[in-house]
Backbone as numpy.savetxt, mean C-alpha at the origin, in Angstrom:
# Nx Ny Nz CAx CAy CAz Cx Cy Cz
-7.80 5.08 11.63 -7.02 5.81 10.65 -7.99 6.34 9.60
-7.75 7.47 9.14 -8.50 8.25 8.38 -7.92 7.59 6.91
-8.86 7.75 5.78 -8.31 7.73 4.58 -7.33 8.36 4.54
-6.81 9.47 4.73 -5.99 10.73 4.42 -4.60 10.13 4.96
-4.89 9.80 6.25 -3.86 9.36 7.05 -3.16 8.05 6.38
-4.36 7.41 5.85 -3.99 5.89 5.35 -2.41 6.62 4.02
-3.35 7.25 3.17 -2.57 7.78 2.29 -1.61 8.55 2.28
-1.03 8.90 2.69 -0.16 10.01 3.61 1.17 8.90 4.10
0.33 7.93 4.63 1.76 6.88 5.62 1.92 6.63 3.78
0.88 5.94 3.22 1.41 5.06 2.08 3.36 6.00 1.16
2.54 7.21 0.77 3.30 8.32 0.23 4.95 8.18 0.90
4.40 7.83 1.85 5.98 8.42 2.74 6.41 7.11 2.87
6.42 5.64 1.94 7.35 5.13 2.01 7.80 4.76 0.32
7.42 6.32 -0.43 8.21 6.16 -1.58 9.70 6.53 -1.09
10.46 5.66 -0.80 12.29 5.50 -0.71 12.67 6.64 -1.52
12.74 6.44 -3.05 13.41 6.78 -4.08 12.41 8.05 -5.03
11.37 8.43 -4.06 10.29 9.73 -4.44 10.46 9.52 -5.71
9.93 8.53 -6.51 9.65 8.38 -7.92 7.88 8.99 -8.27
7.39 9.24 -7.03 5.68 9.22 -7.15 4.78 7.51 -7.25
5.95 6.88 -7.15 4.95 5.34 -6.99 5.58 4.62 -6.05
5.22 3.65 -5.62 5.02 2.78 -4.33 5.46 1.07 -5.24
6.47 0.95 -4.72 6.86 -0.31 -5.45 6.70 -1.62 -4.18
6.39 -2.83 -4.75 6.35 -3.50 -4.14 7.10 -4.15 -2.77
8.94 -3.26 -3.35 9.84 -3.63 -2.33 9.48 -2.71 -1.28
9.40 -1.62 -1.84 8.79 -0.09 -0.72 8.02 -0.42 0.21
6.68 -1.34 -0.43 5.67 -1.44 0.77 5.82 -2.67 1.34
6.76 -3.68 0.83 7.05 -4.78 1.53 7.96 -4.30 3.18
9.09 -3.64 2.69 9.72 -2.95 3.74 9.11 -2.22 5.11
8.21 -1.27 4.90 7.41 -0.86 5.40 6.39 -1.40 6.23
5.66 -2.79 5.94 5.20 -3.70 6.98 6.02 -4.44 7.44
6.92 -4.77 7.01 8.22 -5.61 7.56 8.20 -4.48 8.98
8.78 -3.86 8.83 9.67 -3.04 9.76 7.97 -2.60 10.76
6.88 -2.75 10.53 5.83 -2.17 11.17 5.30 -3.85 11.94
6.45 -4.50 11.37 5.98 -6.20 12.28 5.24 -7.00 11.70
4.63 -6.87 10.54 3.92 -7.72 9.79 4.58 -8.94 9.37
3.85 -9.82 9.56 4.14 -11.40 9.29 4.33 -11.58 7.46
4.30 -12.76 7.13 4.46 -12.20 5.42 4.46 -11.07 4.94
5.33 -10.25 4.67 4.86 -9.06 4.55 4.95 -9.20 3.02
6.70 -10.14 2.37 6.83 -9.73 1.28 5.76 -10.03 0.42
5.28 -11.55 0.83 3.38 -12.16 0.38 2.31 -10.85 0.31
1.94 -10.53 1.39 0.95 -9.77 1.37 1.17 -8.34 0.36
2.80 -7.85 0.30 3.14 -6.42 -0.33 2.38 -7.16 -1.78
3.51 -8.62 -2.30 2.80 -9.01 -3.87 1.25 -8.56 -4.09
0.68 -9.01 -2.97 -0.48 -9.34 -3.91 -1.62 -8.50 -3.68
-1.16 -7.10 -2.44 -1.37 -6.00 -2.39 -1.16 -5.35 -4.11
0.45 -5.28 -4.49 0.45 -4.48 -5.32 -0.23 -5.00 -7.10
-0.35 -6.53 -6.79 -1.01 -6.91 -7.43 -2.56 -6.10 -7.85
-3.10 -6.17 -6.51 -4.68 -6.39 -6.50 -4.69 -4.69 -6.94
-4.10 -3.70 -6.53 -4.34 -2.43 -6.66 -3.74 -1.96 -7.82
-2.47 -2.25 -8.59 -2.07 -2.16 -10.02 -3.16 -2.30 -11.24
-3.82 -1.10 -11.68 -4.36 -1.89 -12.32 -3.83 -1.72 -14.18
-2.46 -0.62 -14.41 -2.18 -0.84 -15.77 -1.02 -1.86 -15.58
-0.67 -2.43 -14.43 0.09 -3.62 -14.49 1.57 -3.28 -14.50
2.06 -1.97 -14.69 2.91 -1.60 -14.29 4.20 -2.06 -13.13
3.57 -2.51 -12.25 4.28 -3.31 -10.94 4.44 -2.08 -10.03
3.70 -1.06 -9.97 4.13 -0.45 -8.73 2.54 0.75 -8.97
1.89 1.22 -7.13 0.83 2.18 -7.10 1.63 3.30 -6.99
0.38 4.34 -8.21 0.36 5.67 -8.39 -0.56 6.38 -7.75
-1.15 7.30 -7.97 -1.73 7.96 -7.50 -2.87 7.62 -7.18
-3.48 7.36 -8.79 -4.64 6.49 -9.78 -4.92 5.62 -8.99
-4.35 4.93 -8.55 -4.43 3.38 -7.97 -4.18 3.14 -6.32
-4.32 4.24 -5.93 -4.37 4.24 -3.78 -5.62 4.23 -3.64
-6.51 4.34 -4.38 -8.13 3.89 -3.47 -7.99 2.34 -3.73
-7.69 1.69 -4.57 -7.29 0.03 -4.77 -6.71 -0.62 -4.07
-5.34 0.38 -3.28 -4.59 -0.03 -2.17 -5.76 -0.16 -1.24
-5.93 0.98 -1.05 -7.32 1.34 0.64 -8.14 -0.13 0.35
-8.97 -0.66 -0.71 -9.10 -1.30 -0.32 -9.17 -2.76 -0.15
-7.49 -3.01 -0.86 -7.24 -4.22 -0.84 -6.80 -4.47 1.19
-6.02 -3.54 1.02 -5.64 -3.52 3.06 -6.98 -3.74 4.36
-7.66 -3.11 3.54 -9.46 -3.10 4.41 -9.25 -4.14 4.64
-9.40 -5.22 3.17 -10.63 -6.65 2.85 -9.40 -7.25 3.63
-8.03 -7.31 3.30 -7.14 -8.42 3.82 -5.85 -7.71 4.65
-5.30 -7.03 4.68 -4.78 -6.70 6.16 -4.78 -6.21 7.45
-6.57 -5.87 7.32 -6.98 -5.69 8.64 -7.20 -4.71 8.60
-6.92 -3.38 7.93 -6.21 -1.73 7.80 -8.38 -1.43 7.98
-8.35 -0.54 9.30 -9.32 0.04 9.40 -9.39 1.52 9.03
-10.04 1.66 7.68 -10.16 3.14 7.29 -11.41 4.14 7.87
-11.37 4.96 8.73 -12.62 5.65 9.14 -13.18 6.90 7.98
-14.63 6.71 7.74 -14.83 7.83 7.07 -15.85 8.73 7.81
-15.49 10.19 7.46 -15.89 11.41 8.31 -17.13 11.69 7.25
């Protein structure tokens, strides 16, 4: 998966197109993609990549996603 691609799936599971990615959003989203803990891993995903603490990723804050998913969900990003 390309960065682009990474970011792109992320985008498309804003539910409620607020422009951010809430924890239930991306919990749902590995749920339904088969992921084991998902609601665990969404926390501390949106944890690790939040960084005004807000509780949910913006724009600002998807390279933090990229690479909290790298280090701990496995998520292989290819760069061109």
């Amino acid at each position: 998966m390309t960065l682009q691609e990474f970011k792109t799936w992320v985008k498309r599971l804003d539910a409620d197109k607020d422009g951010k990615i809430s924890r239930q959003e991306l919990s749902d989203a590995v749920r339904v993609a088969g992921g084991r803990f998902a609601w665990l891993k969404c926390r501390r995903g949106v944890q690790a990549a939040d960084s005004d603490g807000n509780g949910f990723i913006d724009e600002q804050e998807m390279n933090n996603l990229v690479d909290f998913a790298q280090k701990h969900l496995g998520v292989k990003i290819v760069h061109f």
